[in-house]
C-alpha positions, 0 to 999 in steps of 0.5 A: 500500500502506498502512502497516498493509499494509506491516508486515503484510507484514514480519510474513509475511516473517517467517513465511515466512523461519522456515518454510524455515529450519525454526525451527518453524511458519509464524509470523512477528511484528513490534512497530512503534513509530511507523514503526520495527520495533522487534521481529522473530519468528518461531515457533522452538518446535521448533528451540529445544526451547521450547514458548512460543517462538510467533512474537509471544512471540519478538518481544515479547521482542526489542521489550522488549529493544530497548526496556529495558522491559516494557511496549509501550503506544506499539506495534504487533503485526503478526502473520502469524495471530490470537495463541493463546491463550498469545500473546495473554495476553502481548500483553495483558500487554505492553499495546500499543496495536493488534495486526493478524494476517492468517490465522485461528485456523481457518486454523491449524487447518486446517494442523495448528496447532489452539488450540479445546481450549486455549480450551474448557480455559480456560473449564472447571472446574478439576476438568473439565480434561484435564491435572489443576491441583490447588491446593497450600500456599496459606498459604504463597504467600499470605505472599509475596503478602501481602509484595508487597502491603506491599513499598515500594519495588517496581515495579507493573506 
């Protein structure tokens, strides 16, 4: 078995273990640094009452509190399925430097956890999506970006 295989494995091990503890779907996660699993997840969506409580949410969190940092540049994602859409903009934003997954996005349909409308909402105009985004106070908001930008002492990422 190779590495790669073996934390896969620790990953659906994951899955599995939140799955009939019933925390929530079968997802599972881990964050790898090196040959160390340095974060652990499992989906927790429904016994959290948290929407965004998805496996490789769970675990990117638990890597960055292990890790005192937010960003994962020198780790690993092994995740039991191919990241949602949500789940891999915050992989994308944790910026590690692979992510392995087993099961399909179409797997995950077929099981009842299909993410296609999600993905054809985010390609749609905003007047064409299903759930109104209506732009408001601009000049406002604007002024607190503007401070960021001129801010001197804060801390870019």
């Amino acid at each position: 078995m190779t590495r790669e295989e073996k934390f896969m494995m620790e990953a659906i091990r994951c899955s599995s273990n939140g799955m009939q503890n019933n925390e929530g779907g079968p997802f599972g996660c881990i964050v790898v640094r090196g040959e160390e699993i340095v974060g652990r997840g499992n989906n927790k969506v429904t016994s959290s009452n948290d929407p965004t409580a998805h496996a490789e949410i769970t675990a990117i969190r638990d890597a960055c509190k292990n890790l005192n940092t937010f960003q994962l540049t020198d780790c690993e994602i092994y995740t039991s399925c191919e990241p949602c859409p949500m789940c891999l903009g915050a992989i994308y934003w944790a910026r590690p430097k692979a992510v392995y997954y087993a099961n399909t996005r179409m797997d995950a349909a077929v099981i009842g956890f299909d993410d296609s409308m999600i993905y054809d909402e985010m390609s749609a105009p905003l007047e064409k999506r299903k759930i109104p985004i209506i732009q408001l106070g601009r000049e406002e908001a604007y002024k607190v970006f503007k401070a960021w930008q001129d801010k001197a002492d804060k801390k870019p990422y």
